[in-house]
C-alpha positions as CSV (number, residue, x, y, z in Angstrom):
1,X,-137.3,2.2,-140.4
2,X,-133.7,1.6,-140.3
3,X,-131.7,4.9,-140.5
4,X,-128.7,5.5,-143.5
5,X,-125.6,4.5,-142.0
6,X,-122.8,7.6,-143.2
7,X,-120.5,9.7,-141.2
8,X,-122.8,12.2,-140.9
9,X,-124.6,9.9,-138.6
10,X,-121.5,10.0,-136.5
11,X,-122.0,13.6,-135.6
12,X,-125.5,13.1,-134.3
13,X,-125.1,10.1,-132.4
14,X,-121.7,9.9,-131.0
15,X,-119.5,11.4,-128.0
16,X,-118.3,13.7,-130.0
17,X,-114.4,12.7,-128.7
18,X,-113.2,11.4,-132.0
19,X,-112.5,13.2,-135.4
20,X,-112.8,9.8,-137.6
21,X,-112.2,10.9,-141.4
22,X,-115.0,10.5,-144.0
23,X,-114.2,6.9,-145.4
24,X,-116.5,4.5,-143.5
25,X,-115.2,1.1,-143.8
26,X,-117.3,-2.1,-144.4
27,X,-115.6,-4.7,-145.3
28,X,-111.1,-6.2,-145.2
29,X,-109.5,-9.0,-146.7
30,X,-105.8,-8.4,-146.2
31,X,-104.7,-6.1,-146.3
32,X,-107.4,-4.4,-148.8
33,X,-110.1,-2.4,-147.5
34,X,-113.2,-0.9,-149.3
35,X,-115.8,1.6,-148.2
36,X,-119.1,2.0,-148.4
37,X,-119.3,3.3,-152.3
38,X,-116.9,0.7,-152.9
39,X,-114.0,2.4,-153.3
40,X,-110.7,-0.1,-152.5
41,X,-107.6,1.1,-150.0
42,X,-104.5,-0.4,-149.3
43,X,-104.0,-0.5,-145.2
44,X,-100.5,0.6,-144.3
45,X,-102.0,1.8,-140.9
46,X,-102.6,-2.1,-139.3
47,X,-105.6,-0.3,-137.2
48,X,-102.8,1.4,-135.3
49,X,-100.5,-2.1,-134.8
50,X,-103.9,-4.0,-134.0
51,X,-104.7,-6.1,-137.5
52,X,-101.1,-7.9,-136.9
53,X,-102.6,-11.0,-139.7
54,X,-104.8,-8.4,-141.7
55,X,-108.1,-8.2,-142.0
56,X,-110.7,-11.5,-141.8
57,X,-107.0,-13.6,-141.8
58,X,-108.7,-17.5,-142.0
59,X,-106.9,-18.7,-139.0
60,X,-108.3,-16.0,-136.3
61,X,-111.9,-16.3,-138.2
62,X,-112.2,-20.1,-137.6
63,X,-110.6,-19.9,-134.1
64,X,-113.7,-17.2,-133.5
65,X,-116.2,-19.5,-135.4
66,X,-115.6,-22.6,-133.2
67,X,-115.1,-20.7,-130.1
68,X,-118.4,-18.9,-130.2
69,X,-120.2,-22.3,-131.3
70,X,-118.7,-23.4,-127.6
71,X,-118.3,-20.9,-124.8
72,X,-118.7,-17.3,-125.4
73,X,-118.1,-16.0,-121.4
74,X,-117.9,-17.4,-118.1
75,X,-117.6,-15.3,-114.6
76,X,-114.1,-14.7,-113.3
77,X,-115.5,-17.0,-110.8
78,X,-114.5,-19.9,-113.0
79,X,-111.5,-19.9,-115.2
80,X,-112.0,-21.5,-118.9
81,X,-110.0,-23.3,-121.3
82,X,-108.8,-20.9,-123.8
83,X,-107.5,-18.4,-121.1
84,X,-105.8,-21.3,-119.3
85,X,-104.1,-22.2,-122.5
86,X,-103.0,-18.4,-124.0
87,X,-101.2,-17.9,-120.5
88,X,-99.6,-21.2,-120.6
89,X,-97.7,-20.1,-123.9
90,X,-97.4,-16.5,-123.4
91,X,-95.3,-17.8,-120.4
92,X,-93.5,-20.7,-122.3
93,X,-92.6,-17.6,-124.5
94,X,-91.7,-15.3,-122.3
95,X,-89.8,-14.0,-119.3
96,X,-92.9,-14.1,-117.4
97,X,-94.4,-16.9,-115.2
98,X,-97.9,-15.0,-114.7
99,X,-100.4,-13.4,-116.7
100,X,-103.5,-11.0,-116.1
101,X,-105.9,-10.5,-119.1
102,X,-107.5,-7.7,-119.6
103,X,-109.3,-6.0,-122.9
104,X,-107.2,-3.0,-124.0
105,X,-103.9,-1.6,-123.5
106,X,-105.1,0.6,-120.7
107,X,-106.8,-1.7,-118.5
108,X,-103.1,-4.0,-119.1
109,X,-101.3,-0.6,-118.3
110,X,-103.6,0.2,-115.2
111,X,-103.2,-3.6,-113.4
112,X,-99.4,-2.9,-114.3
113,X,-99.0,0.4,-112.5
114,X,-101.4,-1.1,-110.2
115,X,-99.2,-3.9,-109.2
116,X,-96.2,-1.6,-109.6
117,X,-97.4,0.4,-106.6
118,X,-98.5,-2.6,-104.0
119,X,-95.0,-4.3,-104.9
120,X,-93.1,-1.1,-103.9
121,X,-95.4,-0.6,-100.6
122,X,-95.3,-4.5,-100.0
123,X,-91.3,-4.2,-99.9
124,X,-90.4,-0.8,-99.1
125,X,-92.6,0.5,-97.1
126,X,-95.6,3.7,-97.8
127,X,-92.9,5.9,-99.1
128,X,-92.1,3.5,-102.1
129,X,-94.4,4.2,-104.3
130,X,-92.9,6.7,-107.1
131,X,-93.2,5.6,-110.5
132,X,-90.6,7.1,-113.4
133,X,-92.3,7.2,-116.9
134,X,-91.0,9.2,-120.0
135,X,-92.2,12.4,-121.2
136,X,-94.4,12.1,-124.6
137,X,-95.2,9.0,-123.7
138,X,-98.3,7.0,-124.4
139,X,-99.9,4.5,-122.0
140,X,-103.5,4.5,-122.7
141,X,-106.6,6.7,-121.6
142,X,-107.5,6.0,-117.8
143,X,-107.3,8.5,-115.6
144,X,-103.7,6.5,-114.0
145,X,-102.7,5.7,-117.1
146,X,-102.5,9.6,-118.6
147,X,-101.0,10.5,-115.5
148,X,-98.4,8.0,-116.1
149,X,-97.9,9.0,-119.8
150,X,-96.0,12.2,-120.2
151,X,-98.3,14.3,-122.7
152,X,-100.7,17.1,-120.4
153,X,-102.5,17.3,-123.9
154,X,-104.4,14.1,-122.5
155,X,-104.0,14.6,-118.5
156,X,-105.9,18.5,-118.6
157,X,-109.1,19.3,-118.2
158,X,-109.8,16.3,-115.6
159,X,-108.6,17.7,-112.4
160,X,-106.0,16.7,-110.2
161,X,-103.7,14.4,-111.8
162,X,-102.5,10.6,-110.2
163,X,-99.2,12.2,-107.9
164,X,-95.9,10.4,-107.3
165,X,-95.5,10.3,-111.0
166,X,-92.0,12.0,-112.5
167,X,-92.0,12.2,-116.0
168,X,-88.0,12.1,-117.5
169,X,-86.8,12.9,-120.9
170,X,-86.8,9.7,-123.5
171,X,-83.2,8.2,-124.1
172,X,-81.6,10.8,-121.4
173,X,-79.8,8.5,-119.0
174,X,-78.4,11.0,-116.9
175,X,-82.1,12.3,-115.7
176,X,-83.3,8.6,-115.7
177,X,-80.2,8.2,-113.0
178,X,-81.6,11.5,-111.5
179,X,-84.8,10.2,-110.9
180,X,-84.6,7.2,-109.7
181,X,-84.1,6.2,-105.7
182,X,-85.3,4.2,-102.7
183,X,-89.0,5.8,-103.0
184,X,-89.1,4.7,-106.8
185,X,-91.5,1.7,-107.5
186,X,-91.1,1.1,-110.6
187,X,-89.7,2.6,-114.4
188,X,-92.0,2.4,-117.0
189,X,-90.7,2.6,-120.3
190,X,-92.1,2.4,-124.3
191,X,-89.4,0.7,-126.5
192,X,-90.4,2.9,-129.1
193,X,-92.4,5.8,-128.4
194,X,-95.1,5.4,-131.1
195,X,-97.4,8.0,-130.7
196,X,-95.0,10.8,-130.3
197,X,-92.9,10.0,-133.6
198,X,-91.6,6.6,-133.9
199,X,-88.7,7.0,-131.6
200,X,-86.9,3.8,-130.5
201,X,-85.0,3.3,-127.2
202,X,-81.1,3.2,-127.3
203,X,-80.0,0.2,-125.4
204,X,-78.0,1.8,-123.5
205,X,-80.9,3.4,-122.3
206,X,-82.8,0.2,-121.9
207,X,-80.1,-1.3,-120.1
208,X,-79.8,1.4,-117.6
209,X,-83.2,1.1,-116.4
210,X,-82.6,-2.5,-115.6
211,X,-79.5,-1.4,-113.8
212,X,-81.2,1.6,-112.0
213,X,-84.5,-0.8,-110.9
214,X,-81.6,-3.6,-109.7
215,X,-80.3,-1.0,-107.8
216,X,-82.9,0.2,-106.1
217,X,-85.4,-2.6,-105.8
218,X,-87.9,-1.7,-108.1
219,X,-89.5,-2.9,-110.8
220,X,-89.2,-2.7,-114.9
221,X,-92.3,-2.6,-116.9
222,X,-92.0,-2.3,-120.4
223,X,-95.3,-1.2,-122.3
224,X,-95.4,-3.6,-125.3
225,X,-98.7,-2.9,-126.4
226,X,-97.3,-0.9,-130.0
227,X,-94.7,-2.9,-130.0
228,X,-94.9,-6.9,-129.2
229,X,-96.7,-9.4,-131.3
230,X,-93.8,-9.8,-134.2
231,X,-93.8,-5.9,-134.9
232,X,-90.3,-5.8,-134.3
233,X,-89.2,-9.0,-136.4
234,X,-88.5,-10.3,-133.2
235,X,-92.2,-11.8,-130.6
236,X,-91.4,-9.1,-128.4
237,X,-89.4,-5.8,-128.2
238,X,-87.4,-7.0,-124.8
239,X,-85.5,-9.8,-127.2
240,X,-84.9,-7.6,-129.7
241,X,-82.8,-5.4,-127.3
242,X,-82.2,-8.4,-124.9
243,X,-83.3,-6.3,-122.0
244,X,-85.6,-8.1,-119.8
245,X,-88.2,-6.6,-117.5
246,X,-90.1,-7.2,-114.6
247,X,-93.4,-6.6,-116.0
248,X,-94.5,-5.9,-119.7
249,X,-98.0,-5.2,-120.9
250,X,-99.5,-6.1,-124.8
251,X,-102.5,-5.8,-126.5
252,X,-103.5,-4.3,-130.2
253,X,-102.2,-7.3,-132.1
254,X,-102.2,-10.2,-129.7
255,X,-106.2,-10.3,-130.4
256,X,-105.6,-9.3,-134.2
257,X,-108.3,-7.0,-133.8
258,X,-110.1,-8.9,-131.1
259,X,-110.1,-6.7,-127.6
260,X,-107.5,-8.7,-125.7
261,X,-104.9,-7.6,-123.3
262,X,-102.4,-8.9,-120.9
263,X,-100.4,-8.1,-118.6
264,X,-97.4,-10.4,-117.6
265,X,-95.0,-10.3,-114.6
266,X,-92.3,-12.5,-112.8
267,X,-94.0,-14.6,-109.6
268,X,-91.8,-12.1,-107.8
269,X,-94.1,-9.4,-109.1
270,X,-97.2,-11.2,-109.3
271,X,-97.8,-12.1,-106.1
272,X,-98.6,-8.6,-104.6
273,X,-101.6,-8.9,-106.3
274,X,-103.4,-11.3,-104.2
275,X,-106.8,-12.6,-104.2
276,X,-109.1,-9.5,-104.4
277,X,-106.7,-6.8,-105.1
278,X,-107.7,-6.4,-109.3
279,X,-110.3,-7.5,-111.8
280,X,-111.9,-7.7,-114.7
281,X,-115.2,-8.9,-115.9
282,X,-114.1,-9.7,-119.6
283,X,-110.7,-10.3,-119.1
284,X,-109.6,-13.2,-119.9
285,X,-113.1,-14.1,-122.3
286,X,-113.5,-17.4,-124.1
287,X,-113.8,-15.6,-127.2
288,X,-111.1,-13.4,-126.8
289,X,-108.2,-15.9,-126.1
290,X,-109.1,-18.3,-128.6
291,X,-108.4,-15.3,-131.1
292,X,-105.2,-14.9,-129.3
293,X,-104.1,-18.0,-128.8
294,X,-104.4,-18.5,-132.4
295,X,-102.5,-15.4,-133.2
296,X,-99.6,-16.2,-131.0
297,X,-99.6,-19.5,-132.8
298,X,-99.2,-17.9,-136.2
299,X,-97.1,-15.0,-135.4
300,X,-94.5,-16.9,-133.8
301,X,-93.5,-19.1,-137.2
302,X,-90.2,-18.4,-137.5
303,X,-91.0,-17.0,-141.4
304,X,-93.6,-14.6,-140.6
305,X,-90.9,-12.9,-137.7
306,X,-87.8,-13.3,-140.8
307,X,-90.6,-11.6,-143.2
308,X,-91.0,-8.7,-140.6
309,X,-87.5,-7.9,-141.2
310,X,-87.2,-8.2,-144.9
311,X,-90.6,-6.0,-145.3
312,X,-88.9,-3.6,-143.1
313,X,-85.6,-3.6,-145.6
314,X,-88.1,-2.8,-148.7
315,X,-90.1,-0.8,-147.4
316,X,-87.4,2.1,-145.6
317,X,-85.8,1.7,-149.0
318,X,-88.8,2.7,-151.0
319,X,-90.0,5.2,-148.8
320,X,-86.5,6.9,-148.0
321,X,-86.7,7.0,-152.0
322,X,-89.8,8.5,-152.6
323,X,-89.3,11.1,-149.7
324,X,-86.3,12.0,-151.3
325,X,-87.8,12.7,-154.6
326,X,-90.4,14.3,-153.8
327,X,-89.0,16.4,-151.1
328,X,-91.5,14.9,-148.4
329,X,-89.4,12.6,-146.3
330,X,-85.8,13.7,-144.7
331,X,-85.5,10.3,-143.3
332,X,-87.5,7.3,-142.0
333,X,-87.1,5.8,-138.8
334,X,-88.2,2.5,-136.3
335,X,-87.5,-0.9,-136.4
336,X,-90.1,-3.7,-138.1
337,X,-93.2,-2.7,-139.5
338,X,-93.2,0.1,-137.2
339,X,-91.7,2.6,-139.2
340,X,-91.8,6.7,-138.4
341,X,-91.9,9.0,-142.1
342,X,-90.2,12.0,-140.9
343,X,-91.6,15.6,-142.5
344,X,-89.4,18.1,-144.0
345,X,-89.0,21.4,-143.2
346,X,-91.9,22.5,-145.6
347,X,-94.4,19.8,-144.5
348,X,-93.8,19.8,-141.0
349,X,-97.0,20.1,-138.5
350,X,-98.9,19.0,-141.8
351,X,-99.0,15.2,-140.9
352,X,-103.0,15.5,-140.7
353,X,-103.2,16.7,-143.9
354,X,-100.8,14.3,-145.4
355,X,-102.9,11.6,-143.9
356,X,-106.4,12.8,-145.6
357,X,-103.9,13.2,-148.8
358,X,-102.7,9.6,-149.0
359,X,-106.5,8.3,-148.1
360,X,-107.6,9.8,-151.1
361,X,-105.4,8.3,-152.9
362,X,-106.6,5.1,-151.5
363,X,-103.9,4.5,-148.9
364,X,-104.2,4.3,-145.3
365,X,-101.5,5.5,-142.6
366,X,-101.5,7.5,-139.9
367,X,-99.6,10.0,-137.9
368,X,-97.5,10.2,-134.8
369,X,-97.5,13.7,-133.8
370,X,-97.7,16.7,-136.4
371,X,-94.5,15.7,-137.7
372,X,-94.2,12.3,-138.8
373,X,-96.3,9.8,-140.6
374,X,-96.4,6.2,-138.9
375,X,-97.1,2.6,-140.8
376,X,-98.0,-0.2,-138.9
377,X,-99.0,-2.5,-141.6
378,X,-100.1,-6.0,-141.6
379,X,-97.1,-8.4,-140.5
380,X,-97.9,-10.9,-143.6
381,X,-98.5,-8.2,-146.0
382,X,-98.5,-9.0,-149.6
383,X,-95.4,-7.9,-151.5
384,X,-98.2,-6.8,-154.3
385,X,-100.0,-5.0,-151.6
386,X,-97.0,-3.1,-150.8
387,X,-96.5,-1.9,-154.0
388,X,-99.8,-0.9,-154.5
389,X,-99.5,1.1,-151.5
390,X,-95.9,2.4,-152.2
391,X,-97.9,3.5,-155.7
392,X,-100.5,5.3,-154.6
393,X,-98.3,7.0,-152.3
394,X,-96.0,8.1,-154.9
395,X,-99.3,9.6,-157.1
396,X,-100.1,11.6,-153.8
397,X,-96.4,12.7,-153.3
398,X,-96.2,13.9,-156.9
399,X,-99.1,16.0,-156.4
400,X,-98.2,17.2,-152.7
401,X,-94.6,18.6,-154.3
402,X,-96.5,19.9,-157.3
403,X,-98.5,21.9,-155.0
404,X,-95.5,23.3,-153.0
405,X,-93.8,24.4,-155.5
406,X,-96.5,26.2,-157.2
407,X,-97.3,27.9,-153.5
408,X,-93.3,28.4,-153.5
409,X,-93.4,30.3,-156.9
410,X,-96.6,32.5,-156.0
411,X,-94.7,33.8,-152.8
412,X,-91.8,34.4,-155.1
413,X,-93.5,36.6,-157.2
């Protein structure tokens, strides 16, 4: 007999390494989910940047339907069709004149670094093979990736740590000028930090790291994986700033909720990793990058990037607004639909709380640190689905600043 399906099932069954909320999902259109009892939400959270098109969006559904009626996976002894075409345009639409697939923003992040450390050996010898990354960073789960990734919340516990890794302070150009030298291989940079608070790069910044990595013969890998695919209003981060790297690694949305991942590089980069050298068995699937290809096809109409920009405009607006009322919000903050809420004083360290608030309410966000609350909504969100969402945040709000000022009275008295 087939068991109940709830959360509590969760807590028997699974590694117990998530804390997933009560809600269980079963079913998206849009950017509308419901539960199992039914109950309807309005996503502002995107699956953390991933559902780019929303949920079930026709276009990736019938790319999946008449892939998986074809060729569902061949070796990496072969190449296929689908991957053969996804690389040709992601390098018509990019710097980059190679690609690597992989299935998740780690496994893109770990060839990257990867490569990062055989290009630096290749041209300068054992001793180049330091890699600068920012502090709070975020660059995925492997053990090289949260070695990379400036956070020891994720690095402890697992024992000695990837070395030749020094971590620098976000946006501080003189340390990034500190760090670097001859035994650096390669600065890896977010364009927005998106885990720890929706915190974009100046370009000053930006364009100091290309100078620094010039200088020095090293390479620049921006980690697109939050923040390519259309998120910014522009296909990837680098145009927006008109910074261009060496390297840059994406995933989340380019599958629209598909795994699929790639890294891309320059055929200077590329070609230290020779036959041999990396792999994946399900990189570069069938199914995958016929999901892809079709997303890169759709996200790159010029109306759905100009509607990035004017959702963005609504949406701070709103939300500055409604923080403002309600005494919840002292500012917002990104660029695109990747937009940081920033707590006040009261409410700061609370951002969990806030989030199991708003789902209640039926809306869905999440949070990037204890401090803020991120959106990564759908890219083609409905302009009725915003205000929905934009509702039911306000109901939540009302009662959140009812709340504190009852607590405030109490301690008053």
């Amino acid at each position: 007999m087939m068991e109940t399906v709830s959360r509590d099932l969760f807590d028997r069954v699974m590694v117990p390494n998530y804390s997933p909320m009560g809600t269980v999902p079963v079913h998206g259109s849009g950017s509308r989910i419901w539960d199992q009892n039914g109950k309807e939400y309005i996503d502002l959270s995107g699956g953390i940047a991933v559902n780019a098109l929303g949920h079930c969006h026709a276009v990736l559904v019938q790319a999946l339907v008449e892939q998986a009626q074809k060729l569902w996976h061949v070796s990496n002894i072969y190449t296929n069709e689908p991957a053969l075409r996804l690389a040709s345009e992601l390098t018509q639409r990019t710097f980059a004149d190679r690609v690597f697939f992989a299935n998740s923003g780690a496994e893109a992040n770990e060839a990257a670094f990867k490569l990062a450390r055989r290009f630096g050996i290749n041209t300068g010898g054992d001793a180049k093979y330091e890699i600068i990354a920012a502090n709070k960073s975020f660059h995925g789960r492997s053990l090289f990736t949260v070695s990379v990734a400036g956070q020891r919340k994720y690095s402890e516990g697992f024992g000695p740590a990837i070395g030749g890794i020094r971590h620098v302070t976000f946006n501080d150009e003189v340390e990034l000028e500190a760090a670097v030298s001859n035994a650096t291989c390669a600065v890896v940079l977010e364009p927005i930090l998106g885990e720890s608070g929706v915190l974009p790069a100046t370009l000053s910044y930006l364009q100091r790291a290309r100078e620094l990595c010039d200088k020095y013969g090293a390479l620049l890998i921006f980690d697109e994986v939050q923040t390519g695919m259309g998120r910014l209003g522009s296909l990837f981060a680098y145009e927006h700033y008109g910074v261009v790297p060496d390297v840059m690694t994406i995933a989340k949305a380019i599958g629209g909720g598909f795994p699929l991942a790639a890294m891309l590089a320059t055929d200077d980069a590329a070609r230290h990793l020779s036959v041999g050298t990396h792999g994946s068995t399900f990189g570069g699937n069938p199914l995958a990058c016929a999901v892809g290809e079709a997303a890169l096809h759709y996200i790159s109409q010029p109306d759905v990037l100009q509607g990035v920009t004017s959702r963005h405009t609504y949406l701070v607006s709103s939300l500055c607004e409604l923080g403002k009322r309600h005494g919840l919000f002292e500012g917002v903050r990104g660029i695109g639909l990747l937009l940081g809420c920033v707590l006040t004083e009261p409410w700061k360290g609370r951002a969990r709380e806030l989030v199991e608030m708003f789902l209640s309410h039926g809306v869905m966000v999440l949070q990037a640190g204890p401090d803020v609350i991120r959106l990564a909504p759908s890219l083609v969100i409905e302009q009725g689905e915003i205000d929905e969402g934009l509702a039911r945040l306000e109901a939540a709000a009302m009662l959140l600043s009812h709340v504190q000022r009852s607590t405030s009275e109490n301690v008053e008295i």
